[in-house]
Every structure is written in structure tokens, then in C-alpha cells.
Biopython code that builds the backbone (N, CA, C, O; Angstrom):
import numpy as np
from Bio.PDB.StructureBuilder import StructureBuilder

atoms = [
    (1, "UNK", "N", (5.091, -37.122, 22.356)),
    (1, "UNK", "CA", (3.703, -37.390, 22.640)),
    (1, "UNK", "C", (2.863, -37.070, 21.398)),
    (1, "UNK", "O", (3.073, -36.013, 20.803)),
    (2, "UNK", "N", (2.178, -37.693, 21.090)),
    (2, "UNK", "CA", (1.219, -38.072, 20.072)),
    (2, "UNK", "C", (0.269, -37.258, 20.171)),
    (2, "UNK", "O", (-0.007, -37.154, 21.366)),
    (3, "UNK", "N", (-0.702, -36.307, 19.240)),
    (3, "UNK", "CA", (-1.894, -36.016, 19.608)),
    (3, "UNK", "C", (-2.988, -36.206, 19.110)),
    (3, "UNK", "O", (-2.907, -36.511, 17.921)),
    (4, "UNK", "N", (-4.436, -36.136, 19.684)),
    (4, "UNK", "CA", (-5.601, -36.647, 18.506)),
    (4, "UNK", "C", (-6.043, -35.114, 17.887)),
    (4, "UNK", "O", (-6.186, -34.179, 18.675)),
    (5, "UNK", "N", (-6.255, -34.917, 16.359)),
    (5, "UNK", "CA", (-6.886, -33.843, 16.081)),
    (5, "UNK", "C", (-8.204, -34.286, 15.272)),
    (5, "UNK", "O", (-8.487, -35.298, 14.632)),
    (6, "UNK", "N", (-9.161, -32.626, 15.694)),
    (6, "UNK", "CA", (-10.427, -33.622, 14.779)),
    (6, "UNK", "C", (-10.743, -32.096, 14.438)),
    (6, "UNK", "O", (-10.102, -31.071, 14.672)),
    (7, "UNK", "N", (-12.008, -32.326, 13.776)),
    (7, "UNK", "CA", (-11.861, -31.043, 12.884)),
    (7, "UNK", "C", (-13.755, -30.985, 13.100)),
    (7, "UNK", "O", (-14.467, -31.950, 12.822)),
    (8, "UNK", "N", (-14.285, -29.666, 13.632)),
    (8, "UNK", "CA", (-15.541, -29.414, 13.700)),
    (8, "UNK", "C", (-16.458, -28.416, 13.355)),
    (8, "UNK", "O", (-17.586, -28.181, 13.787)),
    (9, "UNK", "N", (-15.515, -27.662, 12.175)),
    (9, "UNK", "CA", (-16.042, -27.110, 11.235)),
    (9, "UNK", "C", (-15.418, -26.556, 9.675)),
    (9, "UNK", "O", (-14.340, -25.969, 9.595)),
    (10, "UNK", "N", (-16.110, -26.792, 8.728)),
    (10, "UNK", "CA", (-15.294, -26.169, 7.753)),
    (10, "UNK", "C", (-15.908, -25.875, 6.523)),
    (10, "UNK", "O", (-16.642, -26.544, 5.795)),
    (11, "UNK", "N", (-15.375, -24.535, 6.430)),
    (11, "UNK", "CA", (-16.607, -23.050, 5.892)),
    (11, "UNK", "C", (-15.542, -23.237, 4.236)),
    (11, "UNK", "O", (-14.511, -22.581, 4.088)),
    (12, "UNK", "N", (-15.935, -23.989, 3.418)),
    (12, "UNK", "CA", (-15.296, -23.548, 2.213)),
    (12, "UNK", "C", (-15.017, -22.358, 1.278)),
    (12, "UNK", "O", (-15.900, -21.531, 1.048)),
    (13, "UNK", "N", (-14.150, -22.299, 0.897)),
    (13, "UNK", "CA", (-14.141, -20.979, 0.345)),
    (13, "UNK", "C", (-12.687, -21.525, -1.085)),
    (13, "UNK", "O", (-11.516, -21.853, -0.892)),
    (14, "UNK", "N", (-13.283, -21.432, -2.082)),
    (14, "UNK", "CA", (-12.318, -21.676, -3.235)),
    (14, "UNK", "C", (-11.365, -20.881, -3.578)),
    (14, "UNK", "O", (-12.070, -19.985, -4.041)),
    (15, "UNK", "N", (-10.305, -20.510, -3.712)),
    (15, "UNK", "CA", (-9.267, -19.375, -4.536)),
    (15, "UNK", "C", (-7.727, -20.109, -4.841)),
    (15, "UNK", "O", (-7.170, -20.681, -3.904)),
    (16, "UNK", "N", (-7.286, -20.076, -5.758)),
    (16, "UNK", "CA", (-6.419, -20.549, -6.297)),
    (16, "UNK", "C", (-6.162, -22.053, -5.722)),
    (16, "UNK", "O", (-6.683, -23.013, -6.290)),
    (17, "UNK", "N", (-5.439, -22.197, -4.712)),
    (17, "UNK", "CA", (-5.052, -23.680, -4.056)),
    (17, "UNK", "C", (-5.996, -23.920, -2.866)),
    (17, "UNK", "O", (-6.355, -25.074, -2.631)),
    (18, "UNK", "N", (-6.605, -22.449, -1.768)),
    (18, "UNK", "CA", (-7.185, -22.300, -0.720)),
    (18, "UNK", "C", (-8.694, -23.333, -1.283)),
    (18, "UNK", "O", (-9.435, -22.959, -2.192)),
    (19, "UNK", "N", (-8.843, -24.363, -0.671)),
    (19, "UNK", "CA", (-10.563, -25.220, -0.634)),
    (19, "UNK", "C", (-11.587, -24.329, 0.462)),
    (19, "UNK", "O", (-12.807, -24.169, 0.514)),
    (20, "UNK", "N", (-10.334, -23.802, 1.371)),
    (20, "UNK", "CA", (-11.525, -23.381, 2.832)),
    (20, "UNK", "C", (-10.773, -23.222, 3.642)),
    (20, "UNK", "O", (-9.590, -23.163, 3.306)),
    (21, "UNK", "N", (-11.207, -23.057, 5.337)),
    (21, "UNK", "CA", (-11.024, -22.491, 6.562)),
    (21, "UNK", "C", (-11.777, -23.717, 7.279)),
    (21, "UNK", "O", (-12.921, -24.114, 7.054)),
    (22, "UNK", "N", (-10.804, -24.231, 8.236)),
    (22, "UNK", "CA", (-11.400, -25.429, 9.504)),
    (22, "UNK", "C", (-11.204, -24.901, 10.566)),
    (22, "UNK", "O", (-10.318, -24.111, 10.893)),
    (23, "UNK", "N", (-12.409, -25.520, 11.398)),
    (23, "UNK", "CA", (-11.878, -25.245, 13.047)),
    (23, "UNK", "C", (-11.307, -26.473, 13.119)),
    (23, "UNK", "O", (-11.654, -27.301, 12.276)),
    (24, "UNK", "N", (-10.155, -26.905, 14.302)),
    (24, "UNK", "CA", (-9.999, -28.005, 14.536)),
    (24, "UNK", "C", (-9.435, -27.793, 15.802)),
    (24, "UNK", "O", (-9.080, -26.691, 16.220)),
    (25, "UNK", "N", (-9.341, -28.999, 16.490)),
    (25, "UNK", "CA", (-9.484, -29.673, 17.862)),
    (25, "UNK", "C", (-8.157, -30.265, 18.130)),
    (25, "UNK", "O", (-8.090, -31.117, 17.244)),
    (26, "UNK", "N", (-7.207, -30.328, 18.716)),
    (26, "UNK", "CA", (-6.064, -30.536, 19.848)),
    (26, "UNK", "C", (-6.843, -31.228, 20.674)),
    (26, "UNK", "O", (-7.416, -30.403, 21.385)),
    (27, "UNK", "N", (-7.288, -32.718, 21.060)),
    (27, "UNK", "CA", (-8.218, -32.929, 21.922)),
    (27, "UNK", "C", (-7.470, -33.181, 23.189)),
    (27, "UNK", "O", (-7.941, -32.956, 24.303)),
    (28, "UNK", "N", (-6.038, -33.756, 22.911)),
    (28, "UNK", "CA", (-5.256, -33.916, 24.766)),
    (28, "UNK", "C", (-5.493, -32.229, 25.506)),
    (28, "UNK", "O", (-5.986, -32.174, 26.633)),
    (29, "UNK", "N", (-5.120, -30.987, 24.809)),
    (29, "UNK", "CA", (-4.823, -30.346, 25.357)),
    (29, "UNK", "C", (-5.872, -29.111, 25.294)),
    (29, "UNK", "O", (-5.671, -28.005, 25.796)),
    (30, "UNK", "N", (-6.921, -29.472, 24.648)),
    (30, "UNK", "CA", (-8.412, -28.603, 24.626)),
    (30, "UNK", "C", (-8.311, -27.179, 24.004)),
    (30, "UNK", "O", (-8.788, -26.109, 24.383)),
    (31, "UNK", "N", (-7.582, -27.486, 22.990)),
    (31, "UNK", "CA", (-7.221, -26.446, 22.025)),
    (31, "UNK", "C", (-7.977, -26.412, 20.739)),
    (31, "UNK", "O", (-8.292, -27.226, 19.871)),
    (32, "UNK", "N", (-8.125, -25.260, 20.945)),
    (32, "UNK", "CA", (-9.349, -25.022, 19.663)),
    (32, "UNK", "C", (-8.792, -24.073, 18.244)),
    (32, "UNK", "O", (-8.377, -22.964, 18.583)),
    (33, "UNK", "N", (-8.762, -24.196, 17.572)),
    (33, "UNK", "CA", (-7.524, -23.593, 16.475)),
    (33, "UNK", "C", (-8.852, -23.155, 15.482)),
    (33, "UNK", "O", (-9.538, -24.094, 15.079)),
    (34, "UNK", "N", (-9.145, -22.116, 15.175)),
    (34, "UNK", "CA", (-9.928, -21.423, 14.298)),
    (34, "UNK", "C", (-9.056, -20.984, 12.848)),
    (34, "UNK", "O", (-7.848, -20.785, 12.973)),
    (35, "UNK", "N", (-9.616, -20.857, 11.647)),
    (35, "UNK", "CA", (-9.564, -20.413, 10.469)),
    (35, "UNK", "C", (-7.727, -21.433, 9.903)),
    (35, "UNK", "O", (-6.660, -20.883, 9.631)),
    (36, "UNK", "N", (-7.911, -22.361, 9.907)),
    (36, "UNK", "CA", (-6.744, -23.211, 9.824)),
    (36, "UNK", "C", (-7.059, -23.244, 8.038)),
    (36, "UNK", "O", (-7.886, -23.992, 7.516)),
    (37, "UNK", "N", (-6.243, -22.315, 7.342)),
    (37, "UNK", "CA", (-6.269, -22.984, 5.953)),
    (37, "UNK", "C", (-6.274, -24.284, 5.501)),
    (37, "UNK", "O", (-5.675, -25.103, 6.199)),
    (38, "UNK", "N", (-6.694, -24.579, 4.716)),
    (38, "UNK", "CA", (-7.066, -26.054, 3.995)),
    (38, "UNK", "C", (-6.558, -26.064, 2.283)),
    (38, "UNK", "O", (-7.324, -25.363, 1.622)),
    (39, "UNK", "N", (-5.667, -26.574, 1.611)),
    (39, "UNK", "CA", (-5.021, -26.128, 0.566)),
    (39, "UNK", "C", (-5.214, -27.606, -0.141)),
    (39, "UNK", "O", (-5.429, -28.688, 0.406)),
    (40, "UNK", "N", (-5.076, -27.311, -1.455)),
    (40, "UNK", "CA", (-4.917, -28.798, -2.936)),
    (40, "UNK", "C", (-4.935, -27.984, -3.491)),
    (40, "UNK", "O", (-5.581, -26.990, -3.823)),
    (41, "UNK", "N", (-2.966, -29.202, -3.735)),
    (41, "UNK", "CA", (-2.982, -28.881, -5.731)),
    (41, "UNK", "C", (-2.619, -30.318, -6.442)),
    (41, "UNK", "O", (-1.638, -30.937, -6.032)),
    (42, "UNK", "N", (-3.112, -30.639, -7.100)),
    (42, "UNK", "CA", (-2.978, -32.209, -7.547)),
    (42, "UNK", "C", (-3.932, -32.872, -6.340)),
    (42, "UNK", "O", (-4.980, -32.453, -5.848)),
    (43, "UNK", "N", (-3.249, -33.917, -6.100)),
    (43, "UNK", "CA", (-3.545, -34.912, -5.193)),
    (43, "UNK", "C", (-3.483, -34.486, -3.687)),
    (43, "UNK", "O", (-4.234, -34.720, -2.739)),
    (44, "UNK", "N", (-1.939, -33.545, -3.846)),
    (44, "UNK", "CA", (-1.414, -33.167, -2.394)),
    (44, "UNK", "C", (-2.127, -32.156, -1.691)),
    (44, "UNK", "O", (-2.267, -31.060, -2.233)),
    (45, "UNK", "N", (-2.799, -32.462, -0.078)),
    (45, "UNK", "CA", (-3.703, -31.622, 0.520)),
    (45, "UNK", "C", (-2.595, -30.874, 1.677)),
    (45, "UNK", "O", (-1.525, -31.480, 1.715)),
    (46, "UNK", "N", (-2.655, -29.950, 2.396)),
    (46, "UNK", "CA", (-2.100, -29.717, 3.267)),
    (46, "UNK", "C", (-3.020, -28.404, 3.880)),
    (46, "UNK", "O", (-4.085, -27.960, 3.452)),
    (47, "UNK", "N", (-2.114, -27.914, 5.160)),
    (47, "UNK", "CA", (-3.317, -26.986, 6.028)),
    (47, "UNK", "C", (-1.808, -25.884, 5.990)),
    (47, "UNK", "O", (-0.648, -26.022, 5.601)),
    (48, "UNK", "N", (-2.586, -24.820, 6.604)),
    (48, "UNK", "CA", (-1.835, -23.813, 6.853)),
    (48, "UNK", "C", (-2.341, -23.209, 8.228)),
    (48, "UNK", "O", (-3.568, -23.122, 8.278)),
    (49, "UNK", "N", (-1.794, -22.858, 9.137)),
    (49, "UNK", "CA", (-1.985, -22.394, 10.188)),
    (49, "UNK", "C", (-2.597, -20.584, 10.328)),
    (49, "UNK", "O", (-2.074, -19.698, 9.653)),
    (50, "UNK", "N", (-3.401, -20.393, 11.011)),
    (50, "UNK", "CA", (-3.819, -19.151, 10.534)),
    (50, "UNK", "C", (-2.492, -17.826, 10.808)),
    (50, "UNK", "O", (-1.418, -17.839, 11.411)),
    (51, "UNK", "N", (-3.005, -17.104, 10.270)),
    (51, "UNK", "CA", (-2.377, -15.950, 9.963)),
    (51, "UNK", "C", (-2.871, -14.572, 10.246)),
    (51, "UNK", "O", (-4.051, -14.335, 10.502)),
    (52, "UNK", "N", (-1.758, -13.506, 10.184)),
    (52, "UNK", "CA", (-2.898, -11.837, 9.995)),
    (52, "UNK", "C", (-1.757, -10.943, 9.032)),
    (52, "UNK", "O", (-0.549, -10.737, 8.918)),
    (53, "UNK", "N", (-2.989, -10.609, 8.483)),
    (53, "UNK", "CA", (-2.304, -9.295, 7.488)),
    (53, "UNK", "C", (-1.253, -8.168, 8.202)),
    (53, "UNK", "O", (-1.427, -7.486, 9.213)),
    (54, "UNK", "N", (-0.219, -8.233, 7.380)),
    (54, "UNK", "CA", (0.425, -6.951, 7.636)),
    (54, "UNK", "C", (0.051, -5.845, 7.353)),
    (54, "UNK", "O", (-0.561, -5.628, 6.308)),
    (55, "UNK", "N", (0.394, -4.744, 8.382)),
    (55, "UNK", "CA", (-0.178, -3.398, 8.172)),
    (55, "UNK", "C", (1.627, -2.740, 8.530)),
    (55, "UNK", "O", (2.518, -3.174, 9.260)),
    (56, "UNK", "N", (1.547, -1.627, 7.681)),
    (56, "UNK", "CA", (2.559, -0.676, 7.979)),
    (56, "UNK", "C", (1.591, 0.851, 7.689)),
    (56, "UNK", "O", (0.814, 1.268, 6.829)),
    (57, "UNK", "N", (2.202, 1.345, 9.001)),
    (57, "UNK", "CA", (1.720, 2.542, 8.697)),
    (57, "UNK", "C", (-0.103, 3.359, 8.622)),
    (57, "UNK", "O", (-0.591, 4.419, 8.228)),
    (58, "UNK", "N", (-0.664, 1.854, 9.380)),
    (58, "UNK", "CA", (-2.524, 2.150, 8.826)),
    (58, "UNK", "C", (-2.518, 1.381, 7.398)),
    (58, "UNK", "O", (-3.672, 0.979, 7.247)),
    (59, "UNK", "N", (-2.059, 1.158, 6.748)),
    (59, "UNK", "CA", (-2.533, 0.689, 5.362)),
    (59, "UNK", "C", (-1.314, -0.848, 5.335)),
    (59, "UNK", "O", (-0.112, -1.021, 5.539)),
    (60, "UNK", "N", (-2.852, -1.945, 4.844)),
    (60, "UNK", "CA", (-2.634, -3.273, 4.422)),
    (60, "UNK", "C", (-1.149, -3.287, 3.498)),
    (60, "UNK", "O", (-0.878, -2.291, 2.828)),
    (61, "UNK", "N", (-0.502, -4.115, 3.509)),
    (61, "UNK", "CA", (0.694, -4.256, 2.662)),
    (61, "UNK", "C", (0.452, -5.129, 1.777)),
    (61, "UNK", "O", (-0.404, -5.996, 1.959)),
    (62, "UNK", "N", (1.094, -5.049, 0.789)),
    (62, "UNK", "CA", (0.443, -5.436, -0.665)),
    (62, "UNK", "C", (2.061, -5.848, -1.426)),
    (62, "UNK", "O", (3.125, -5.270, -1.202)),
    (63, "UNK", "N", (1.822, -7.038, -2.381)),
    (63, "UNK", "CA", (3.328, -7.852, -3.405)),
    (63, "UNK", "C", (2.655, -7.111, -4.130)),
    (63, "UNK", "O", (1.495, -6.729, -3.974)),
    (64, "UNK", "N", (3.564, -6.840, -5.146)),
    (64, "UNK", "CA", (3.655, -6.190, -6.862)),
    (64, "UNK", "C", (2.496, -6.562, -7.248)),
    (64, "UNK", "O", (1.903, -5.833, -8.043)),
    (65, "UNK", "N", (1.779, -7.979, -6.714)),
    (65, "UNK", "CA", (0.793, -8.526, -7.662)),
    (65, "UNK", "C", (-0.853, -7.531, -6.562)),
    (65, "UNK", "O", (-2.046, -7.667, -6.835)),
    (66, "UNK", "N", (-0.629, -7.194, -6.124)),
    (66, "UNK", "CA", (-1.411, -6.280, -5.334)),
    (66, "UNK", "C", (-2.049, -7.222, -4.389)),
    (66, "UNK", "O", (-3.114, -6.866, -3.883)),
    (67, "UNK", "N", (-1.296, -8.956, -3.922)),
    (67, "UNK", "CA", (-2.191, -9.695, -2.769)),
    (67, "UNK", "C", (-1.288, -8.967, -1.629)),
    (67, "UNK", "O", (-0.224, -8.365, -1.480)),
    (68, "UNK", "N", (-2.782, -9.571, -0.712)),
    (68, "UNK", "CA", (-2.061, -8.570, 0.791)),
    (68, "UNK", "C", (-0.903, -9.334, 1.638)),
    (68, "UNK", "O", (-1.210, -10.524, 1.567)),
    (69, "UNK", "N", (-0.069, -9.244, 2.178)),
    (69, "UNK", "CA", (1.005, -10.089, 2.876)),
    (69, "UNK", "C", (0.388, -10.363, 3.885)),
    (69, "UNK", "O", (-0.472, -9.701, 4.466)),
    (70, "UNK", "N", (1.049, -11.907, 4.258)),
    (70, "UNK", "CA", (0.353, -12.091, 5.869)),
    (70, "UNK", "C", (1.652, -12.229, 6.901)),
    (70, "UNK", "O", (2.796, -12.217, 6.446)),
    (71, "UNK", "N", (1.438, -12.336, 8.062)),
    (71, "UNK", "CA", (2.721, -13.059, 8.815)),
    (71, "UNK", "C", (2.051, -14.019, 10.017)),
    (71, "UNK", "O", (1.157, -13.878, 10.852)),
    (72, "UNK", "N", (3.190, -15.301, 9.545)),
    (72, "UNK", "CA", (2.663, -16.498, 10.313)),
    (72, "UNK", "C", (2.222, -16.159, 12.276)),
    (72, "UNK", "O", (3.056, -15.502, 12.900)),
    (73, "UNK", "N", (1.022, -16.621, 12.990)),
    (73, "UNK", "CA", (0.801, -16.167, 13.807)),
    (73, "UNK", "C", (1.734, -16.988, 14.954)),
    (73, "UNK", "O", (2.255, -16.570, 15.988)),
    (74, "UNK", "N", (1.726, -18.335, 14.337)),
    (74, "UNK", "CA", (2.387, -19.386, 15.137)),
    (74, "UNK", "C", (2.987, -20.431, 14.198)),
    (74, "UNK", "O", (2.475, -20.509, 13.081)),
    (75, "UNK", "N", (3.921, -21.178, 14.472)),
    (75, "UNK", "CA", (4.619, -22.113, 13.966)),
    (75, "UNK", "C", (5.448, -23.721, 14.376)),
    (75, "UNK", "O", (5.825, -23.986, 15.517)),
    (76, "UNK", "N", (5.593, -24.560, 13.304)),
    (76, "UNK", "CA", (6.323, -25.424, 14.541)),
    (76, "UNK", "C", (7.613, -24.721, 13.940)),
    (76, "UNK", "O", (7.935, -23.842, 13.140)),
    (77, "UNK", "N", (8.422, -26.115, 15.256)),
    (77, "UNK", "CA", (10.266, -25.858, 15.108)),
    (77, "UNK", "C", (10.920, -26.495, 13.778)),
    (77, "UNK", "O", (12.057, -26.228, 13.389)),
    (78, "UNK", "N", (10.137, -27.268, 13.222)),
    (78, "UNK", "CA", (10.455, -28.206, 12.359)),
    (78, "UNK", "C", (9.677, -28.971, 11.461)),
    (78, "UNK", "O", (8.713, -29.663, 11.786)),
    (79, "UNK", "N", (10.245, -28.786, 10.026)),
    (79, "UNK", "CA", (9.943, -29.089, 8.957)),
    (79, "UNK", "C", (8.769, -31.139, 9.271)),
    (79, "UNK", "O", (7.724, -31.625, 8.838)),
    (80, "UNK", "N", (9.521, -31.427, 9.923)),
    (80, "UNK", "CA", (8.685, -32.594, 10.235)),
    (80, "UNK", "C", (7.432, -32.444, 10.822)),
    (80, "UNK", "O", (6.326, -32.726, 10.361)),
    (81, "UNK", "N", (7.834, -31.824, 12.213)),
    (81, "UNK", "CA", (6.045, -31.843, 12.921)),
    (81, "UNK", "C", (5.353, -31.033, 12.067)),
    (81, "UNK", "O", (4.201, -31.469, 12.055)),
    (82, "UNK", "N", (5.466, -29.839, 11.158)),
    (82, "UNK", "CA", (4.696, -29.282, 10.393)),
    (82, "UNK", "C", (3.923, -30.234, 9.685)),
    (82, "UNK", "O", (2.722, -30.424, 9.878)),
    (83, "UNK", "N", (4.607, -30.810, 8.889)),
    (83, "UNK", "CA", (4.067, -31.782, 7.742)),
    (83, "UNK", "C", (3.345, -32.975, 8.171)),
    (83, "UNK", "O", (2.418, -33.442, 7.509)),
    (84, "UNK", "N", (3.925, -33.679, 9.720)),
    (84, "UNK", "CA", (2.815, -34.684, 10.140)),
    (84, "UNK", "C", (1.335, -33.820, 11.010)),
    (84, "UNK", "O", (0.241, -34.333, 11.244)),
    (85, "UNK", "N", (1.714, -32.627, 11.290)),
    (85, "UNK", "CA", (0.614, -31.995, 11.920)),
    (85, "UNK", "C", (-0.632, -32.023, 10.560)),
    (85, "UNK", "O", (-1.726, -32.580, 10.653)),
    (86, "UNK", "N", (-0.138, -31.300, 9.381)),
    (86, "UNK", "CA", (-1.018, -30.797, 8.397)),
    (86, "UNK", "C", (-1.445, -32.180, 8.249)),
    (86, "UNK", "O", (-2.641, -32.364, 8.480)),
    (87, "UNK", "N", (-0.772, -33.172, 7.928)),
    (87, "UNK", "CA", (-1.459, -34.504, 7.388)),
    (87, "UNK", "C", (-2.662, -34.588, 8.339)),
    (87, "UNK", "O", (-3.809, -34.699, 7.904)),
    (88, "UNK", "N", (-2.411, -34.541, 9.473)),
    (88, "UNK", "CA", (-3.553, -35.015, 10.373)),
    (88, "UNK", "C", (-4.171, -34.232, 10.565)),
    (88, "UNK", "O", (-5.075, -34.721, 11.242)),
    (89, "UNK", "N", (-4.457, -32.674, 10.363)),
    (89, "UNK", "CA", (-5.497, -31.983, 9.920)),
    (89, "UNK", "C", (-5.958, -32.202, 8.518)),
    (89, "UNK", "O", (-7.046, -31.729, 8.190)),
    (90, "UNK", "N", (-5.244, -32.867, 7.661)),
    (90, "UNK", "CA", (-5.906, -33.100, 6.469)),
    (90, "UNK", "C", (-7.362, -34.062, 6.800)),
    (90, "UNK", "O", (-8.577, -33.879, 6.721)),
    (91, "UNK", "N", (-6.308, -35.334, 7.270)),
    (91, "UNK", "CA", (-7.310, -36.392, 7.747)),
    (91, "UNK", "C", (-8.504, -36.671, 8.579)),
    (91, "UNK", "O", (-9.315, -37.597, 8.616)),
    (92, "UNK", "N", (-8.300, -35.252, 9.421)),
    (92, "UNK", "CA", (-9.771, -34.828, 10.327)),
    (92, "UNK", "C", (-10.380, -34.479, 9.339)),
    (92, "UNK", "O", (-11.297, -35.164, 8.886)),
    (93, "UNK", "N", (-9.924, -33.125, 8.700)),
    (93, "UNK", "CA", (-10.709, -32.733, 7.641)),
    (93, "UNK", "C", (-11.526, -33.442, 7.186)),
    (93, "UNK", "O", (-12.716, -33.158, 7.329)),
    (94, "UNK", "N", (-10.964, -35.045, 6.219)),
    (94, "UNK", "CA", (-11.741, -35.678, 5.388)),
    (94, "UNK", "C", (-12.795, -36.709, 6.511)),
    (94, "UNK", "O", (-13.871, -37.191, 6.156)),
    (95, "UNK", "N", (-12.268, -36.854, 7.689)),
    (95, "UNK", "CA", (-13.183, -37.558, 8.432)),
    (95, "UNK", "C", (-14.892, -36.740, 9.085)),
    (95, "UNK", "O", (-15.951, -37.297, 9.375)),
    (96, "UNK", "N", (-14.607, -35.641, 9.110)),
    (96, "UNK", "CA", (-15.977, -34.980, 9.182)),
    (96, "UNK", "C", (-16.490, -34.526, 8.055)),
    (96, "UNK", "O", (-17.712, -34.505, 7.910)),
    (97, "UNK", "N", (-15.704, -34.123, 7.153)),
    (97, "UNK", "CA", (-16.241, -33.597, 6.254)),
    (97, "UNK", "C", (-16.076, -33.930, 4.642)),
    (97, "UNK", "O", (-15.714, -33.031, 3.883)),
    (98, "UNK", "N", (-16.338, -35.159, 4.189)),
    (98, "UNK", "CA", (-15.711, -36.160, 3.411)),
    (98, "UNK", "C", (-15.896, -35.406, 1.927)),
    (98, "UNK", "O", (-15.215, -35.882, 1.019)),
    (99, "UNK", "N", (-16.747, -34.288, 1.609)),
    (99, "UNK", "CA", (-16.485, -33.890, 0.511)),
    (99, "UNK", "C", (-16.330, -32.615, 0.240)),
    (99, "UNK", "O", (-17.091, -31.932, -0.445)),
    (100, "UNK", "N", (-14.693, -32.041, 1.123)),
    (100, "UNK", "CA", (-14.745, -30.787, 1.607)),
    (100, "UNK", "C", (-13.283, -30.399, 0.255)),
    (100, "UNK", "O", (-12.796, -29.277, 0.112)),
    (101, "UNK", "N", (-12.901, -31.533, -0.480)),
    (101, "UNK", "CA", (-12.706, -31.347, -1.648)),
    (101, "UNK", "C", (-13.567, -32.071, -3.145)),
    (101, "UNK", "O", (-14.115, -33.141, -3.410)),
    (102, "UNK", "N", (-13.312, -30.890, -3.794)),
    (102, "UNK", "CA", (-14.560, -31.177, -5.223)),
    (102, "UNK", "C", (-14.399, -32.881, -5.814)),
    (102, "UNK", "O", (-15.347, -33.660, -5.719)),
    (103, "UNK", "N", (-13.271, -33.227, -6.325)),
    (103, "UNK", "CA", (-12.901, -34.465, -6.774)),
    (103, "UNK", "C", (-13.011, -35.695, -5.135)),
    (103, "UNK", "O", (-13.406, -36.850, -5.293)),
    (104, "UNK", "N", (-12.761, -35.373, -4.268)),
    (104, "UNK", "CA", (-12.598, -36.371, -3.408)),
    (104, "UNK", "C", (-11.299, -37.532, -3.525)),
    (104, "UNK", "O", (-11.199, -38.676, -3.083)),
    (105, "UNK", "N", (-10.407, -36.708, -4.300)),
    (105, "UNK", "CA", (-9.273, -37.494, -4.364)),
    (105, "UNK", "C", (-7.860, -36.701, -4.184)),
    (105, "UNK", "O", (-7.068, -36.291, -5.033)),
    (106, "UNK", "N", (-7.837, -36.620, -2.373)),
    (106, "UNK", "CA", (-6.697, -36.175, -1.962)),
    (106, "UNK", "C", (-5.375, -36.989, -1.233)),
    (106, "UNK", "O", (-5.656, -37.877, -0.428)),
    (107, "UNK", "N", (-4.106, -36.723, -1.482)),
    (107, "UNK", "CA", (-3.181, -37.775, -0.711)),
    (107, "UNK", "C", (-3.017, -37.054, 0.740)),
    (107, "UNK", "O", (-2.583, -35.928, 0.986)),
    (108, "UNK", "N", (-3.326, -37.692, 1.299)),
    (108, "UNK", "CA", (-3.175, -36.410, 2.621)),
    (108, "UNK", "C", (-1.503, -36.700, 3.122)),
    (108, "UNK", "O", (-1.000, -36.023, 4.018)),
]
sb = StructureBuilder()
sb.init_structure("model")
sb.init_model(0)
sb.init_chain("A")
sb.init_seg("    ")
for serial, (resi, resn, name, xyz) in enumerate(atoms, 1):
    if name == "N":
        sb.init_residue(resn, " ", resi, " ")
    sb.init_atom(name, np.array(xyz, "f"), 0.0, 1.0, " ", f" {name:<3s}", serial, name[0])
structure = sb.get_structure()
């Protein structure tokens, strides 16, 4: 089963590949998905599903490079629906919000 996604908000925020944070819409099943990363590098756009920081112990966990670790909150089963999901959050993306990257030239 097929689904429609649309996207009805999105709070930019620049850092390395990250453009921003979307809400977006599951409309068969009235699902509302908050802080959905939004990523470009080159041409290629993709989303990331939100996340939360690891904590051990009371204190944030941190790579050598001192960023904080996250762990995925939810996921698909497979390398496919991932990649046609993100496309079509790409493509909401650009349908509400058409210049939610700087160049305006993404392959979704």
C-alpha cells in the first residue's frame, strides 16, 4: 500500500549536510512525524527520521570529535522503503516549501 506524504512545516537550520527539521504528514493513516531531518550533499537530498541523544549515566555521550551520539527512534525493515520513503519526504518538502534548499537544485 502506497502512501501520500506532505510536509507542513519546515524550520531550517544549516550544519554541515543538515538544511533543517520538517513536520510531515502520513495522510492515509493521520500521522504526524515531527523534527524529520532534511539533509544535501551535491544534488542528493534525503530525510532522516528523528532521533534522541544518548545519555549514559546523566551525561550526553559524545565521538572523539566531541558530537553527541543519537539512537534511531524508529526505522524501516528495509533498505528500499527507507529510500522511497525519504524521496517522498524530499518531494513534500520541495512541494510546500520550494526554497527550503539554498541552490534549488536537488535530485530527490
Amino acid at each position: 500500500m502506497k502512501h501520500s506524504i506532505s510536509c507542513h512545516a519546515f524550520r531550517p537550520l544549516r550544519r554541515n549536510t543538515l538544511f533543517g527539521f520538517a513536520t510531515i504528514k502520513i495522510v492515509e493513516l493521520d500521522l504526524e512525524i515531527r523534527d524529520v531531518a532534511i539533509h544535501q550533499k551535491g544534488r542528493a537530498g534525503w530525510s532522516q527520521l528523528p532521533s534522541k541523544a544518548q545519555v549514559k549515566d546523566g551525561e550526553l555521550v559524545k565521538d572523539h570529535h566531541g558530537k553527541i551520539q543519537h539512537w534511531p527512534m524508529m526505522d524501516f525493515t528495509s533498505s528500499q522503503i527507507r529510500d522511497a520513503f525519504s524521496r517522498a519526504v524530499i518531494n513534500a518538502v520541495l512541494r510546500a516549501f520550494p526554497n527550503a534548499f539554498e541552490d534549488g537544485e536537488i535530485a530527490a
